[in-house]
N, C-alpha and C positions, 0 to 999 in steps of 0.2 A: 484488604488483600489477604490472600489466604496463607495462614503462616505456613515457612519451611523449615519441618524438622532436618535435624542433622545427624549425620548418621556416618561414621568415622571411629577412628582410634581416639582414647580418652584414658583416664586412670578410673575404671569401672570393677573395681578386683571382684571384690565378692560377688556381684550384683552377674560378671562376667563366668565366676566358678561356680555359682549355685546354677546358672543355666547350662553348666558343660554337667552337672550333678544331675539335672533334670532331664537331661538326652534328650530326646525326638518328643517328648508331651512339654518340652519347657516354654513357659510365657518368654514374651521378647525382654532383655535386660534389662531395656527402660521400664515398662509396667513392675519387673523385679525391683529397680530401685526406686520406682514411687513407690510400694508397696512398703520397704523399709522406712516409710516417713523421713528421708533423708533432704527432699528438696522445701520442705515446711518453714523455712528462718536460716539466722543464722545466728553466730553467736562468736562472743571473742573471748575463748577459754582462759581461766585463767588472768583477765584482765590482755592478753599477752597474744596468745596465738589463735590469727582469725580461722574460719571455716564456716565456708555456708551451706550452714548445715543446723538444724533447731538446737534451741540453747539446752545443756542438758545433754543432749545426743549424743552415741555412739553407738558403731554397726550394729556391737551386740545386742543394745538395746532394742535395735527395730526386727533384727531376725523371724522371734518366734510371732511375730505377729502379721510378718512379710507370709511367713510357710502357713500361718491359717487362712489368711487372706485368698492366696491363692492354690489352696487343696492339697498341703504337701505338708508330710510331717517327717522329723528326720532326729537320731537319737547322736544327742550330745556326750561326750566325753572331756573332760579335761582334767588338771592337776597331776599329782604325784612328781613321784621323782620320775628323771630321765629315762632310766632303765623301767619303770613300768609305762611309762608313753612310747618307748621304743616299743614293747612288747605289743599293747596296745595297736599302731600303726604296722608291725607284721602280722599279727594277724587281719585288718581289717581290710589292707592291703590281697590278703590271701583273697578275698570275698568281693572285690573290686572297686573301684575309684576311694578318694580318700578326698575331701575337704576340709584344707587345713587352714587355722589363722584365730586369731591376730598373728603373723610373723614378724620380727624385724627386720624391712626389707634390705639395709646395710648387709646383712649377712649371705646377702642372694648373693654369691661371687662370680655368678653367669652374666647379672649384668653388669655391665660397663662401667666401670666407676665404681662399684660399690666395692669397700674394703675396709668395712665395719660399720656399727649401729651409727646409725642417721635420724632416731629417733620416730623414723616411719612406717605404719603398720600394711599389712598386705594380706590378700589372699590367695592361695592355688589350690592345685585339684594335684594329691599325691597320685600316679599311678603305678609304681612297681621300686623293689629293692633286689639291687643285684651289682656285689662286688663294692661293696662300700660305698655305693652313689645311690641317690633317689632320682628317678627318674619322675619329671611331672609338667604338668601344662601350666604356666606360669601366662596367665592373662595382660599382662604388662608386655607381651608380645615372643613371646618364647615358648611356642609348643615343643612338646617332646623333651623340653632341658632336662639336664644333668646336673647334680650338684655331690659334693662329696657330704657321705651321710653326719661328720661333725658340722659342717657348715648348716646345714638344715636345724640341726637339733640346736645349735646355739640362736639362730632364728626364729626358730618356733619354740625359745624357753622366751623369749618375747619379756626380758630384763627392759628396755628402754621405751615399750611400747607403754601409755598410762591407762589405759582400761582392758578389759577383758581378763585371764587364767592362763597360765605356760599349758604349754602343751594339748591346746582346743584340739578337737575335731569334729566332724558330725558326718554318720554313716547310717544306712539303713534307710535313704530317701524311699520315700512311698508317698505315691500320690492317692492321696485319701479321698477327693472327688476328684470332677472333672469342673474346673472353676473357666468359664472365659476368660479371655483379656478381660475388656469391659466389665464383667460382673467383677473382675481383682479388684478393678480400679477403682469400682463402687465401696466395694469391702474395706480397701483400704483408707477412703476416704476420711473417716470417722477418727483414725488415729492419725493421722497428718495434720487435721485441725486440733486438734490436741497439743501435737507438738507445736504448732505455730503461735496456739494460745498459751505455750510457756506454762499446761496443766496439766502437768504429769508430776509425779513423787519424784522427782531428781535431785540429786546432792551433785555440783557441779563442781567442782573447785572455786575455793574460794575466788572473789573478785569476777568470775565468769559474766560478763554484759549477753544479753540474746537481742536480737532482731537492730529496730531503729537505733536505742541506744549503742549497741555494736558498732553497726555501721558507721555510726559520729563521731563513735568514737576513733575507729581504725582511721579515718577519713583526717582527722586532726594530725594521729601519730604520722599518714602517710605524708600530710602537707607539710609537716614539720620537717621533713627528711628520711625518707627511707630506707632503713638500715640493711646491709647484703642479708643478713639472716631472713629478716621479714619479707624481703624483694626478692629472695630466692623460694620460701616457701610458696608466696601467691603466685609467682608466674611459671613455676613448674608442677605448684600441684592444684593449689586450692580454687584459684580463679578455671581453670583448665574443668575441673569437678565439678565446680557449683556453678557454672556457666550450663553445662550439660543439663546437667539435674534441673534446672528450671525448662532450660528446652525442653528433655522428656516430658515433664512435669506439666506443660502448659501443652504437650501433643497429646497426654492420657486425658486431663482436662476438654478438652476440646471433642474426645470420644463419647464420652460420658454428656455432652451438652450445656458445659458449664464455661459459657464462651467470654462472660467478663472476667473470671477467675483466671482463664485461661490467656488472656490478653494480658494482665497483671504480670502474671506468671512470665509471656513474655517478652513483657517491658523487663524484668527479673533479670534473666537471660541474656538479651543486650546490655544493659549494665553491667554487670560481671563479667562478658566477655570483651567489653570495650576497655574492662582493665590490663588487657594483655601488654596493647603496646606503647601505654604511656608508662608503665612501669618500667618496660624491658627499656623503653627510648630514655629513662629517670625523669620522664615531665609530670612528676608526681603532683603539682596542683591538679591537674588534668585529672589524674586517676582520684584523688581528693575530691576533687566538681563530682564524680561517678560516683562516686558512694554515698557525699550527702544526698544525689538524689535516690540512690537504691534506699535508702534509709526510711521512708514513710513509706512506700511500697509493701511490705508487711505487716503495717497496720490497714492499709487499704485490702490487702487482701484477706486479710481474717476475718473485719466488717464483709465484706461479700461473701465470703462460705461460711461462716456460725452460722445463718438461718438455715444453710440445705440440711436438710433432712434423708439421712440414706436409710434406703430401706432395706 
């Protein structure tokens, strides 16, 4: 049966700002977020907080390798004090769009709910300062928002966030070739098994489990009893992410003609998104049964893509 990708609102930040950055020549998000080796594994940080996502991983780690991948290069900025990141962000502001992040999303006070650090990181696309508010497209579903310019800068000094530098940005997008989809997807290939084969130089935090052990692990803590913190994480963000990420991931797979990958991929997908509603219902065995079997599925799928050869 021929898979149906899916195609909807999800928590896709960067993957969503780097294509408002790219305008009218931009690849589709999804080939964006295969590109950042984001749907390769997963991993349970820390011993503690899952995400599926390769053990090791974080956004900024797959960035510079997403913008070669697919023809685009873009000049980074971060650190200093406040008052030179402000300066920083007026001027580049002056020159047009602005992508900002890691943010602490707690500090967004446009959205609902948020009314300080929640320890969650984001991205948007700054576009104009005027009258003490930053005006910007906030991909979590807020074009156009407003925010007051203290609220922004204590966001974007990104104190609660655990990777990345206060005060990131990256301006000056230029599309350095003209890359296809398909040939990104090719491009990026090489660094995704990488990250699935857990052989990159990463220093993770201590205790951090990647892939199957992850998965048996989480799958124990969840059959044990699922605490609100950990059942709030997965059914509002991480299940919601890493359910997509396999979707795209098993739809750019399938372009390229890597169709047993692609089925792995997603089997992936259904697993993780089948964790939605035995969570939100607490029939936590249930969601336990889903994960020991997501669990050998990343070793199945790393035996099937080591031998491809990209050219």
């Amino acid at each position: 049966m021929k898979y149906c990708s899916y195609v909807g609102s999800g928590p896709y930040c960067y993957a969503n700002s780097f294509s408002m950055m790219f305008g009218e020549a931009s690849l589709s998000p999804a080939v964006i977020e295969f590109a950042t080796g984001s749907p390769f594994g997963m991993q349970l940080h820390g011993g503690a907080m899952p995400f599926f996502d390769p053990y090791g991983w974080t956004p900024e780690a797959g960035f510079e390798d997403a913008l070669a991948a697919m023809g685009w290069s873009s000049a980074v900025m971060r650190g200093g004090s406040e008052a030179e990141a402000l300066s920083r962000l007026v001027d580049a502001l002056a020159a047009g769009p602005v992508w900002a992040g890691p943010l602490e999303m707690g500090h967004l006070r446009h959205q609902p709910g948020m009314h300080g650090a929640i320890g969650a990181d984001h991205y948007v696309v700054g576009l104009a300062l005027r009258d003490g508010m930053i005006e910007m497209h906030d991909p979590q579903g807020y074009p156009h928002a407003t925010l007051p310019l203290a609220d922004f800068m204590a966001a974007w000094r990104g104190e609660t966030v655990d990777y990345g530098e206060p005060y990131t940005m990256r301006t000056g997008f230029q599309r350095v070739e003209t890359v296809p989809e398909d040939e990104a997807i090719r491009r990026a290939l090489s660094a995704g098994i990488r990250w699935l084969a857990m052989d990159r130089d990463m220093q993770p935090q201590a205790g951090t489990l990647g892939n199957e052990a992850a998965a048996l692990a989480l799958a124990e803590r969840v059959a044990a009893g699922c605490d609100d913190d950990l059942r709030g994480h997965l059914i509002h963000f991480a299940v919601r992410v890493g359910a997509r990420r396999a979707a795209d991931a098993a739809r750019c797979l399938t372009r390229i003609g890597l169709d047993e990958a692609a089925g792995i991929m997603g089997r992936q997908a259904q697993l993780i998104g089948a964790l939605q509603h035995p969570l939100v219902a607490r029939d936590d065995a249930t969601a336990a049964a889903h994960l020991r079997a997501l669990a050998p599925t990343y070793r199945e799928l790393l035996a099937v893509l080591e031998p491809v050869v990209v050219s």
